[in-house]
C-alpha positions as CSV (number, residue, x, y, z in Angstrom):
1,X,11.6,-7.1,-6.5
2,X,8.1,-6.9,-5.9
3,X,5.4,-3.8,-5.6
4,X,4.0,-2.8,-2.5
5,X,0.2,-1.4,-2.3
6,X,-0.4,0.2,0.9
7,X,-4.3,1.5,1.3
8,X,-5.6,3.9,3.9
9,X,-9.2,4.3,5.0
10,X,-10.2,8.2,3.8
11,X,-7.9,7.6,0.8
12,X,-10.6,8.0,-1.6
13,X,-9.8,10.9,-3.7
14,X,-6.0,10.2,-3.2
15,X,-3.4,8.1,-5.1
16,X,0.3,8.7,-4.3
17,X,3.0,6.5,-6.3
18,X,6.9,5.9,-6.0
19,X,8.6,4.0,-9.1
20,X,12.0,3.2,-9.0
21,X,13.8,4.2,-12.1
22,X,17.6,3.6,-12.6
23,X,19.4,6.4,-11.6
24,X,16.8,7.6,-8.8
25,X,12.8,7.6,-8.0
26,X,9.7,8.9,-9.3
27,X,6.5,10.1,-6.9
28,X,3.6,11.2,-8.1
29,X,0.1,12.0,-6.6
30,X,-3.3,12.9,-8.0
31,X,-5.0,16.7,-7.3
32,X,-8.7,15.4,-6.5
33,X,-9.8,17.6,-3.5
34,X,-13.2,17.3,-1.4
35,X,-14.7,18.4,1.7
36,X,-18.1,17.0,2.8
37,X,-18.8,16.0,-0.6
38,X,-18.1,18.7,-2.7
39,X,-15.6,18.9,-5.4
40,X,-12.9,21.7,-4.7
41,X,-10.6,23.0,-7.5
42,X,-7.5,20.9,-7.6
43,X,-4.8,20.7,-4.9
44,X,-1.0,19.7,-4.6
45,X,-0.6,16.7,-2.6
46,X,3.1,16.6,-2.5
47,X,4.5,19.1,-0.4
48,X,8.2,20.4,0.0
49,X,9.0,20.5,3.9
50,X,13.2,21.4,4.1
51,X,14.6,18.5,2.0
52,X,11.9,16.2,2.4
53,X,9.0,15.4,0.0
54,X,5.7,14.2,1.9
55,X,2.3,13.4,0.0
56,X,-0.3,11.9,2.4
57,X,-3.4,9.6,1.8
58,X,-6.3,8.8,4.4
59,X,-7.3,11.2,7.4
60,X,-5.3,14.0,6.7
61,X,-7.5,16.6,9.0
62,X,-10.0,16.6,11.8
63,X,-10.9,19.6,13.4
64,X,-12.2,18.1,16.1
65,X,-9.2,16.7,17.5
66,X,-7.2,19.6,16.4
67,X,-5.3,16.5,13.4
68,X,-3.1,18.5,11.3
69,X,-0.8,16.3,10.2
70,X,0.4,18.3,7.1
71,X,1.1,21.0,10.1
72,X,2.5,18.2,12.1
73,X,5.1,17.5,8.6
74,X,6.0,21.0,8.6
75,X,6.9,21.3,11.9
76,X,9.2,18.5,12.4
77,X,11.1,18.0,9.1
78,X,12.1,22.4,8.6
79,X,14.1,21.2,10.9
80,X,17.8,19.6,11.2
81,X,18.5,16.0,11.7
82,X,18.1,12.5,10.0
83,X,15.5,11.5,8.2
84,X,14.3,8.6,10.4
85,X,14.8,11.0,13.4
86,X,12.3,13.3,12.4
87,X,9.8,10.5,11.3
88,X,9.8,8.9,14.5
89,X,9.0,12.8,15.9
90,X,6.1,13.6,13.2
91,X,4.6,9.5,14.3
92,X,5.2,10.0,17.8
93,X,2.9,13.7,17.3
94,X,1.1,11.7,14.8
95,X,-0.3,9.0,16.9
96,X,-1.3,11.4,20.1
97,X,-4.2,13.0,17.7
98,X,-5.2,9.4,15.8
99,X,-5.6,8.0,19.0
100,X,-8.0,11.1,19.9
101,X,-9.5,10.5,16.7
102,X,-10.2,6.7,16.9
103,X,-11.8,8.0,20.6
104,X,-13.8,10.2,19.0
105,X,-15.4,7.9,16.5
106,X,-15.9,5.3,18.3
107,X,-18.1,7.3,20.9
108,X,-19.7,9.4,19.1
109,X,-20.8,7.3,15.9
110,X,-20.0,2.9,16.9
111,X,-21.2,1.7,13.2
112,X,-19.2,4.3,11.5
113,X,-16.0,3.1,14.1
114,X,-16.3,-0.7,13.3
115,X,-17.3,-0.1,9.6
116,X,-13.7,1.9,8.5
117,X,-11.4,2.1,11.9
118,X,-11.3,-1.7,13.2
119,X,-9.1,-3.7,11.1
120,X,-8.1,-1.2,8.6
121,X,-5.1,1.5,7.8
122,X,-6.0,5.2,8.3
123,X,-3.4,7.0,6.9
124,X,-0.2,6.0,4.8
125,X,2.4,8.7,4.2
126,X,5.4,8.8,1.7
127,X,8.3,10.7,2.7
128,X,11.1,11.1,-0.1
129,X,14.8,12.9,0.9
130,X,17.2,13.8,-0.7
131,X,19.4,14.0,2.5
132,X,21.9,11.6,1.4
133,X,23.6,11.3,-2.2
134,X,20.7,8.5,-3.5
135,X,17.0,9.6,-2.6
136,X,15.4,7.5,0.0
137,X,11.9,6.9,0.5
138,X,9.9,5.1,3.2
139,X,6.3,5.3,3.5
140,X,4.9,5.0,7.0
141,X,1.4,3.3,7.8
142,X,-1.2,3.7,10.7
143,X,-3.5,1.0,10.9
144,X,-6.2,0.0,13.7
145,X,-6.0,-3.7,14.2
146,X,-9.3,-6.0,15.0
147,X,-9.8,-5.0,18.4
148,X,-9.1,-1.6,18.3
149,X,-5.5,-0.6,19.0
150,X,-3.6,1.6,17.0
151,X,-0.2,0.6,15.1
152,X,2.1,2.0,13.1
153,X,4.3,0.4,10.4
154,X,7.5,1.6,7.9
155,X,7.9,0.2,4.6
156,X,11.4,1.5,3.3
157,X,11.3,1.5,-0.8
158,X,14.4,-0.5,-0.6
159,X,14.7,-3.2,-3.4
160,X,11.1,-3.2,-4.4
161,X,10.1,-1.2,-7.8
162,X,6.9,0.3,-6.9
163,X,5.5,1.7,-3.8
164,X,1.6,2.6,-4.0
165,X,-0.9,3.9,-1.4
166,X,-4.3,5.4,-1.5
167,X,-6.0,4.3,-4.0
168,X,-4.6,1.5,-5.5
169,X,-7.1,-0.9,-7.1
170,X,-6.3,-0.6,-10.8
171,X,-3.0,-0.3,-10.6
172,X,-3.0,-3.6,-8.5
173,X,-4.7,-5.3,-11.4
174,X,-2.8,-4.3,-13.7
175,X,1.0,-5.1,-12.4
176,X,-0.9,-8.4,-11.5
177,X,-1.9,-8.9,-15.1
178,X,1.3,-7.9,-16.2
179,X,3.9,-8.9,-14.6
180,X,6.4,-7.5,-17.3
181,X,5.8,-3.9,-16.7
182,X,9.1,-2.7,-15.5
183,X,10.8,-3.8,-18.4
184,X,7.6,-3.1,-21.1
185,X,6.5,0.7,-20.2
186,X,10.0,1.9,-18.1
187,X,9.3,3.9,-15.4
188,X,9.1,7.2,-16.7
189,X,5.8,5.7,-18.9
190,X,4.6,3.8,-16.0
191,X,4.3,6.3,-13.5
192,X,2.1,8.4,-15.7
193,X,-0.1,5.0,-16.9
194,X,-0.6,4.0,-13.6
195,X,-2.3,7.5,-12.6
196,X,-4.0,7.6,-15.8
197,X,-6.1,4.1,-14.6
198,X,-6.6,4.9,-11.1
199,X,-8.1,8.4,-12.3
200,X,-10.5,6.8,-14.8
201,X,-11.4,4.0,-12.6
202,X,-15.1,4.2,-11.6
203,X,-14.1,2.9,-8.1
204,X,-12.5,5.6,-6.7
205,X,-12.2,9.7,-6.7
206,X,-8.8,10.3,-7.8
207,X,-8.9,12.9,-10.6
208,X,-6.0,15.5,-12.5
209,X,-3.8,16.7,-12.8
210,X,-1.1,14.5,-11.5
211,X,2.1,15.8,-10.0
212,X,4.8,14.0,-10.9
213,X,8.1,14.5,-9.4
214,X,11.9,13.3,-10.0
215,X,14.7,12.6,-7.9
216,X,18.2,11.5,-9.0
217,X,21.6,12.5,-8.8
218,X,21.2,15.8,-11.0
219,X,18.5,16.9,-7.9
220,X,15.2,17.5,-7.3
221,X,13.2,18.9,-10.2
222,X,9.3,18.2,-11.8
223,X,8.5,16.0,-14.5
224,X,4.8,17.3,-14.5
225,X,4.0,19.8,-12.0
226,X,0.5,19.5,-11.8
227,X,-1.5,21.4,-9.3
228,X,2.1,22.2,-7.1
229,X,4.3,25.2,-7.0
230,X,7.9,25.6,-8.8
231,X,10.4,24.1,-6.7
232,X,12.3,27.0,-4.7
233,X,16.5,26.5,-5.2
């Protein structure tokens, strides 16, 4: 069982994590917000849409292509069906206003395009149900490959411990310097020492309070709630 780090282009200020722990999953994200290169008071980043958990990391908003994809989540998983129904709905929407983004970069500023669209993943999203019995999480990835075309990839959390996208450098280190973690910190420890190194790393903008949320057979319910609202029965 290996960890997966997934790493979107405008993720800076963003850090999402899933842990497996035995009887369920833990997801966390960070509460750094910015706009144009201001520090805003802290945000949730892992919002409640029917049963479905989503925390995103990369371009979540561009007005001038009307990309909302947090709108986009809302829209398509308040209502009924499977969960990888409404996925393939919210990537279908999804790419329509990436692709007008990736246009609309590439025109208006070419060094900007080839510098942090060609070759690299723009947004990652984490999606955690509790649809079925056992929670189920899959994170879904849209990347721009060398020569400019748009893609889109699922990674199910299946048999892997950790999921992690955003900003994901020091944890990376870390799991790669110890490859004993699992067992040595548990996950309810890890989760909360893997935020606590991306926050203080220098290379990146993720900051407190983390949000840290729990999902086993007793429900839905938050181990740290962070920046986010109670959880509505």
């Amino acid at each position: 069982m290996a960890a997966v780090f997934l790493c979107a282009l405008s993720c800076y200020g963003t850090t999402v994590i899933v842990i497996r722990s035995p009887d369920g999953i833990l997801l966390a994200a960070d509460a750094k917000a910015t706009h144009k290169g201001s520090n805003l008071a802290p945000q949730c980043k892992i919002h409640r849409y029917g049963k479905v958990f989503v925390a995103m990391a990369g371009i979540t908003t561009s007005v001038g292509v009307g990309l909302e994809p947090e709108q986009l989540a809302r829209t398509v998983f308040t209502t009924s069906g499977p969960i990888l129904t409404q996925m393939e709905g919210f990537a279908i929407a999804t790419r329509k206003y990436l692709l007008a983004q990736i246009d609309s970069e590439k025109n208006s500023n070419r060094p900007y395009y080839e510098r942090n669209y060609l070759g690299k993943s723009i947004l990652d999203v984490t999606f955690a149900s509790m649809s079925s019995p056992n929670p189920e999480v899959i994170v879904e990835t849209f990347f721009v490959d060398g020569v400019g075309v748009l893609h889109d990839q699922r990674t199910p959390l299946g048999n892997h411990l950790l999921l992690v996208s955003g900003m994901t450098s020091a944890i990376k280190s870390y799991t790669q310097q110890n490859g004993g973690w699992y067992k040595q910190l548990g996950p309810d420890v890890a989760i909360k020492k893997f935020m606590d190194l991306e926050i203080a790393s220098k290379e990146n903008a993720a900051g407190p309070p983390a949000s840290i949320l729990k999902m086993d057979v007793g429900g839905v319910r938050w181990v740290e709630p962070g920046a986010c609202p109670a959880i509505l029965k």
